[in-house]
C-alpha positions in Angstrom: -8.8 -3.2 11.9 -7.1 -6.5 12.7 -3.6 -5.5 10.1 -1.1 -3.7 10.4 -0.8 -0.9 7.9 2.2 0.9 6.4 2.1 2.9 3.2 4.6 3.7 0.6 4.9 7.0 -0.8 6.8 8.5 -3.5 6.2 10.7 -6.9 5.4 8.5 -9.9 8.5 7.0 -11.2 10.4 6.4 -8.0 9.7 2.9 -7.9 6.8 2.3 -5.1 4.8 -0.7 -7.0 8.6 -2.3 -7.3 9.8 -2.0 -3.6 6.1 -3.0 -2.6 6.2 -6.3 -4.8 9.5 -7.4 -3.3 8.4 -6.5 0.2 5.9 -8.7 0.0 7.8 -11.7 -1.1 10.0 -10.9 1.8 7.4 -10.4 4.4 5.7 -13.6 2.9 8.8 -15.8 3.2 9.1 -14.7 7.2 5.1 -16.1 7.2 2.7 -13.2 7.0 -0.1 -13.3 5.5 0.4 -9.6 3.7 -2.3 -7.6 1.7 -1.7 -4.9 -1.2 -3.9 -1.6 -1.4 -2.6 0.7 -4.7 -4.7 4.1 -5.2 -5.2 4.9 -8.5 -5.5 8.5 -9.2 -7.2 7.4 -12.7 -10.0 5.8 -13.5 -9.4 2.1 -13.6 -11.7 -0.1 -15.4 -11.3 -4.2 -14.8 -14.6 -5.7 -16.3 -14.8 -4.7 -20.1 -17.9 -4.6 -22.4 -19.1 -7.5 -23.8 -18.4 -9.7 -20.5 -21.6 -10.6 -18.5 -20.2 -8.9 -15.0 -19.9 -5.7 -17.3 -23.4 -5.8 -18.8 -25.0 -6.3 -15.4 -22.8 -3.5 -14.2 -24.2 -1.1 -17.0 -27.6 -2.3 -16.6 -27.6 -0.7 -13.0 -26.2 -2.9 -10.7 -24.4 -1.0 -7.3 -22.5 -4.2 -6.7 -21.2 -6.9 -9.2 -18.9 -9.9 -7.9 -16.5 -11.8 -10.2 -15.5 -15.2 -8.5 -13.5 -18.4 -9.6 -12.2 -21.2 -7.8 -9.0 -19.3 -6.5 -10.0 -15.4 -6.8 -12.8 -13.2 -6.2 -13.3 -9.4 -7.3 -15.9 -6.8 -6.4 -17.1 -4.0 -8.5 -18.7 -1.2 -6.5 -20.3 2.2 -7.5 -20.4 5.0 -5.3 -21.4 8.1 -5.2 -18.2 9.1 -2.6 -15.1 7.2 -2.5 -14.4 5.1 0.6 -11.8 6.0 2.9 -8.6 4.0 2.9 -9.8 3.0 6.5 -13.1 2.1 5.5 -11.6 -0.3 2.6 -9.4 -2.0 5.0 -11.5 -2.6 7.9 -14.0 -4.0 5.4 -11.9 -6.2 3.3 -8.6 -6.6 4.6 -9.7 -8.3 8.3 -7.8 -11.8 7.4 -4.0 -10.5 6.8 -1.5 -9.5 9.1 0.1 -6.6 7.0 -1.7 -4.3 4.8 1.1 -2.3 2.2 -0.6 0.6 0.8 0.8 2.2 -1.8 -0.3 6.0 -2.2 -2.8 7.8 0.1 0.0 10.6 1.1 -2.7 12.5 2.4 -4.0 9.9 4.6 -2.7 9.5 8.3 -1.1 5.9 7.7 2.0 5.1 8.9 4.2 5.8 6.0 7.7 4.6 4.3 8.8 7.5 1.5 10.8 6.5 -1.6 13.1 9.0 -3.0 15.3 8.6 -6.2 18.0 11.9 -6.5 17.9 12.1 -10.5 14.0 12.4 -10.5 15.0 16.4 -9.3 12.1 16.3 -7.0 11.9 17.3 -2.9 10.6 14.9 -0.3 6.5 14.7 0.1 6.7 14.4 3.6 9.0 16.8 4.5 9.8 20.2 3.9 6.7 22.0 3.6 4.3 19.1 4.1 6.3 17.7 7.0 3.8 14.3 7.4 3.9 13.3 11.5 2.9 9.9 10.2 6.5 9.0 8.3 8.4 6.3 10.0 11.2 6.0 7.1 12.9 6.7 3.8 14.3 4.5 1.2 16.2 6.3 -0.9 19.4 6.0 -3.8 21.3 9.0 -2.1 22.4 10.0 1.4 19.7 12.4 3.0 20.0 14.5 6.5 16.9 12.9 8.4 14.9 12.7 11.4 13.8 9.4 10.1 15.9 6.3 9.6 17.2 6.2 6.2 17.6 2.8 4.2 19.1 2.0 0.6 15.8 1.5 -1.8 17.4 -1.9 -2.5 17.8 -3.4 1.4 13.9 -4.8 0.6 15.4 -6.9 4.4 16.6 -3.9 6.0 12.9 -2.5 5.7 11.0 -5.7 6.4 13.7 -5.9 9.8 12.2 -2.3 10.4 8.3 -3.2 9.5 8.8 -6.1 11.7 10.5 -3.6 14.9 8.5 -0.9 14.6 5.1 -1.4 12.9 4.3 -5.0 13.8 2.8 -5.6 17.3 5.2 -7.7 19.6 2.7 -10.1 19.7 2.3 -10.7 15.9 6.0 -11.5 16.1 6.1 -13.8 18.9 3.2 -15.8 17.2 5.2 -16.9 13.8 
């Protein structure tokens, strides 16, 4: 796996897909090339009946690729869904940083989001204390064995991607 990973963590609601989107315009303007990975605990659907990609898809196809001039998408069945490892290794080889958002299960370096009014406790934490979580951004001061950040300081986090997840010598060749 040629990326760095991180993954962002947080109950629904807290604002993951938000930080994520402004971390990448940050990490972006410092020039990496950044990647986005977002698990989807429903069933997504991105072709729709009636388009060709769709129809080839329902008559049997394992594999149907959508591409343009400036985008390409895959369509894969499977019996077993891929491991978040097995999805980056296979498509993310050509970015620097891979943000992940979900996957709390998964052994990913991690970043937790926490907002006070949503009532809820810490995921990785308490009784699921995770051995993979490098941070929290949160809206409220928490007592820690992590460092703590403000869920707005989107440059305070990419300072501490950039410190502690990227390799020294990713840095030194920007």
């Amino acid at each position: 796996m040629k990326g760095t990973v991180i993954s962002f963590v947080a109950w629904s609601g807290t604002g993951k897909t938000t930080l994520v989107e402004k971390l990448i315009v940050e990490l972006k303007k410092r020039g990496y090339r950044v990647g986005a990975i977002k698990c989807d605990a429903h069933r997504f659907e991105i072709d729709h009946p009636g388009k060709d990609s769709y129809r080839m898809a329902a008559a049997g196809a394992e594999t149907v690729a959508l591409v343009s001039g400036d985008k390409f998408a895959m369509v894969q069945k499977h019996d077993n869904p891929p491991s978040i490892e097995e999805v980056i290794a296979k498509y993310f080889d050509h970015v620097d940083i891979i943000l992940v958002e979900g996957f709390k299960k998964s052994s990913l370096p991690k970043i937790e989001i926490y907002r006070k009014e949503l009532g809820k406790p810490l995921i990785c934490r308490g009784d699921r204390s995770d051995p993979h979580l490098l941070a929290v951004a949160a809206n409220a001061p928490l007592d820690l064995d992590v460092p703590l950040y403000d869920i707005d300081d989107v440059s305070g986090i990419a300072d501490f991607i950039e410190a502690r997840v990227l390799p020294k010598s990713m840095k030194s060749d920007l």
